[in-house]
N, C-alpha and C positions, 0 to 999 in steps of 0.2 A: 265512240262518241266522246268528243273532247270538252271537260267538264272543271271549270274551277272550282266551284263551288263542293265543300264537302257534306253528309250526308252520316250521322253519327246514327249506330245501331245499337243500342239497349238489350242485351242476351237477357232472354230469363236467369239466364244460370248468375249473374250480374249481382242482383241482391242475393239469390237464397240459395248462392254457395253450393249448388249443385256440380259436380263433377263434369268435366269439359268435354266426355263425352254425349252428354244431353243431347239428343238425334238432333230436336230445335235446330239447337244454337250449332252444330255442326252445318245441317241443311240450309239454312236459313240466316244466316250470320256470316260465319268461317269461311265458307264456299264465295259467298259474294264478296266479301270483303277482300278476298287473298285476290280474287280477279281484276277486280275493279280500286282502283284508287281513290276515286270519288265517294266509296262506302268504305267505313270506317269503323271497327267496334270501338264503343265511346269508351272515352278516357275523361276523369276528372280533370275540370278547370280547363280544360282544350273549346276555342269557340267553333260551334260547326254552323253550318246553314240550315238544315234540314234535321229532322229526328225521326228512328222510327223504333218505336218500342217492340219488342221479338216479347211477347206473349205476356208483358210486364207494366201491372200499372205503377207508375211512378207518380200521383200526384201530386205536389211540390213542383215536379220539371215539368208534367204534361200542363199547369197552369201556368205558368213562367215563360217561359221559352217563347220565345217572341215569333219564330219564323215556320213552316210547314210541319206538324207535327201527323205520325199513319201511326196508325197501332194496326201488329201485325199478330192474329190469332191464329192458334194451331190444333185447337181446343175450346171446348166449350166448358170451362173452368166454373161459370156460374151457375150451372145447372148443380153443382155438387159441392160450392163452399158458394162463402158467403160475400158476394160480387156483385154490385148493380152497373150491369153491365151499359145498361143506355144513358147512364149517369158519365159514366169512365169515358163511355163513348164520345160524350159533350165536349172533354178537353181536350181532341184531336179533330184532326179537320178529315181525317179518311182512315178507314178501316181495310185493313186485307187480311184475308184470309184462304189456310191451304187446302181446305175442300170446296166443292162444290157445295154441298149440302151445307158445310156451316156458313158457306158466305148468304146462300138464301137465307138462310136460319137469322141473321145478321141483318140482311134489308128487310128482311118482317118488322123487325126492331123498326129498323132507321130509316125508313123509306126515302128521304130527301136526302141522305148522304152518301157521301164517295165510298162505294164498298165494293171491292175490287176479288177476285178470284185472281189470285199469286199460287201456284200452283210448290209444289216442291220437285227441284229440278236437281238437275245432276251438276258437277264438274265431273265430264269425262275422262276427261285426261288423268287425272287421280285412278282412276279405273287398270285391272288389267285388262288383256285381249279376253274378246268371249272364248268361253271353250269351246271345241271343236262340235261339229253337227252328231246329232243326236242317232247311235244303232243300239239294234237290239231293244230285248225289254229293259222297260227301267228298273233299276235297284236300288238308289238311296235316293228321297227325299229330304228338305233341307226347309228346317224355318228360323229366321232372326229376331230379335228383337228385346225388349225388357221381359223379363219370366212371370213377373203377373200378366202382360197381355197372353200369353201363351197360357197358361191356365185358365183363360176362359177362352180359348178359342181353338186350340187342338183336340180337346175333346171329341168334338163334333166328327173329327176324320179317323179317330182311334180302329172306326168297323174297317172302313176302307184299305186304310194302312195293313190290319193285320191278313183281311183275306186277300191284298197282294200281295205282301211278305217284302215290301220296301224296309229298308232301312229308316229309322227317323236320327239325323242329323239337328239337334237345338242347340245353335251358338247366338249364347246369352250372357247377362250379368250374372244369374245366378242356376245351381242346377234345377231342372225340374224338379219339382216336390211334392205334391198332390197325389194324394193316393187315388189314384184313377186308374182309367182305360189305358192311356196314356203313356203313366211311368211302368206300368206291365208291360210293353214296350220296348223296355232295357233300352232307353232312347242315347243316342251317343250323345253328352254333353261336350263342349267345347266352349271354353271363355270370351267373351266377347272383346274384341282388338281391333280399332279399324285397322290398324296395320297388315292385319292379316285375314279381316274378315270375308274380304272379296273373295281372295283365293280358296279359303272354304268353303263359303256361297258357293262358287264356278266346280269344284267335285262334284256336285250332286247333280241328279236328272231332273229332277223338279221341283220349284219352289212353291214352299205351304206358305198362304195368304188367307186363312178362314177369315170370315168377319163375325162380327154380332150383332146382336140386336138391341145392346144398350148404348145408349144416349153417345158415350164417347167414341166409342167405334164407327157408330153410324153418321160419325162427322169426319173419322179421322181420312189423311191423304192417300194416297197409292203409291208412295214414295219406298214402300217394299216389294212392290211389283214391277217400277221403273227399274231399279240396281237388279231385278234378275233376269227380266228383259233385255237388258244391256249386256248381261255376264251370260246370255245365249241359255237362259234357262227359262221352258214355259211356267207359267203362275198357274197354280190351282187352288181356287177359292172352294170347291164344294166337292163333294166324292163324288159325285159324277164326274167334274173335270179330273181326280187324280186316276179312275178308273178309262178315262180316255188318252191318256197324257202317259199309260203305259205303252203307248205304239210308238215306236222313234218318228214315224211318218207326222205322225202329229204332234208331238213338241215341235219336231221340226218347221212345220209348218205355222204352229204358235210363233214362236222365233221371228221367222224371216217376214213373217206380219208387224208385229209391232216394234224390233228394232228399230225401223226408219223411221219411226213416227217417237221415239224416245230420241234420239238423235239430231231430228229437225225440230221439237217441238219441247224436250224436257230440258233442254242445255243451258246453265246457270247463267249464260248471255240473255236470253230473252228474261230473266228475271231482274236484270238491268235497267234492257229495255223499258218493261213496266214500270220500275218505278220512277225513272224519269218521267215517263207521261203521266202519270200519278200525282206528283211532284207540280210537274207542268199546271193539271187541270187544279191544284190546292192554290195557286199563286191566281192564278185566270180568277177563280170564284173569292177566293179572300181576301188578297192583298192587291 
């Protein structure tokens, strides 16, 4: 779609100096912006057409800024500091958001307002090739991400893990630490590197996905489950899925189901897509 108009994006990591690999601002940012011309991570003193804030209120610019302003959540940040959310929400004209669950959680709030499900999508092409089709029993399992989420949420597979005798693979920012089920384990750490994170992801037979039961989990996206879906690895969220996901038959099977549907459905062009119509529908209603 050919598009003059530019479209500036606001990184959380922006004001508070968080380190560039922020998942956020990598998913949600970097990935659109490197594709698309028309989205742009903001620069000081550059005029743009459009704003959309990556998980950051900026009050000052959200009240100023004269033309389409979305605030894009990724998190429900108010439940745990101190945030009025349907206040922040006033000084934009639409919200998005990357789960399901927090964008209801969001129209509960807003009922009259543009609140959109932006899901988190891939750039594939950044990607390597999936590894090969899955034989034999499994032997190492694989989980990503920050080490506090992993602290609360590997626990839960500690039983399963050891009466299958999978390897546990955690490549993170920091080692496991928790004296738990867990780190009994002798879990292999490895540093977290997008550079080289995929290719370690794609070693292992099955990707660890547990969830929880508090508030931030139970909103956050499946954007760990899409990269191993993609890199040909089944997702196991609960011990029964890791104790089924030992049969190569069914990884395999896992696999060849939901790759096409990550492919046709998670690819960082349809999150273009969206915000154009997005965009579209703030100008139709506001201006």
């Amino acid at each position: 779609m050919k598009n003059s108009s530019i479209t500036g994006i606001i990184p959380h990591s922006f004001v508070y100096d968080y380190e560039q690999s922020l998942g956020s601002d990598y998913l949600r940012v970097t990935q659109l912006t490197t594709n698309y011309p028309e989205f742009e991570q903001f620069v000081h003193g550059k005029k743009y057409d459009h704003l959309i804030f990556q998980q950051y209120c900026w009050e000052e610019m959200m009240q100023r800024f004269a033309g389409p302003k979305i605030l894009d959540l990724c998190d429900p940040n108010w439940i745990t500091y101190d945030l009025e959310i349907v206040k922040i929400c006033g000084w934009v004209h639409a919200v998005t958001c990357s789960s399901e669950g927090l964008t209801q959680l969001v129209k509960s709030y807003l009922p009259d307002m543009i609140v959109e499900h932006v899901p988190d999508r891939l750039d594939l092409k950044t990607f390597p090739l999936p590894r090969k089709p899955h034989q034999g029993k499994a032997r190492k399992a694989v989980w990503f991400g920050y080490t506090h989420n992993a602290h609360e949420t590997l626990p839960q597979l500690a039983p399963i893990l050891k009466d299958t005798g999978l390897q546990l693979r955690i490549i993170a920012n920091l080692p496991y630490s928790e004296d738990d089920d867990i780190l009994k384990l002798n879990p292999e750490f490895l540093q977290y590197d997008r550079s080289t994170v995929y290719e370690q992801i794609r070693e292992a037979d099955i990707l660890l996905n547990p969830r929880s039961d508090k508030a931030f989990f139970r909103y956050k996206s499946n954007n760990k489950s899409l990269v191993g879906w993609h890199l040909g690895l089944p997702v196991a969220v609960t011990g029964e899925d890791v104790a089924r996901l030992m049969n190569p038959d069914e990884r395999n099977k896992d696999v060849a189901d939901m790759q096409p549907v990550v492919k046709q459905e998670y690819h960082i062009g349809k999150t273009a897509e969206q915000y154009h119509d997005i965009i579209r529908r703030i100008k139709q209603r506001y201006f």
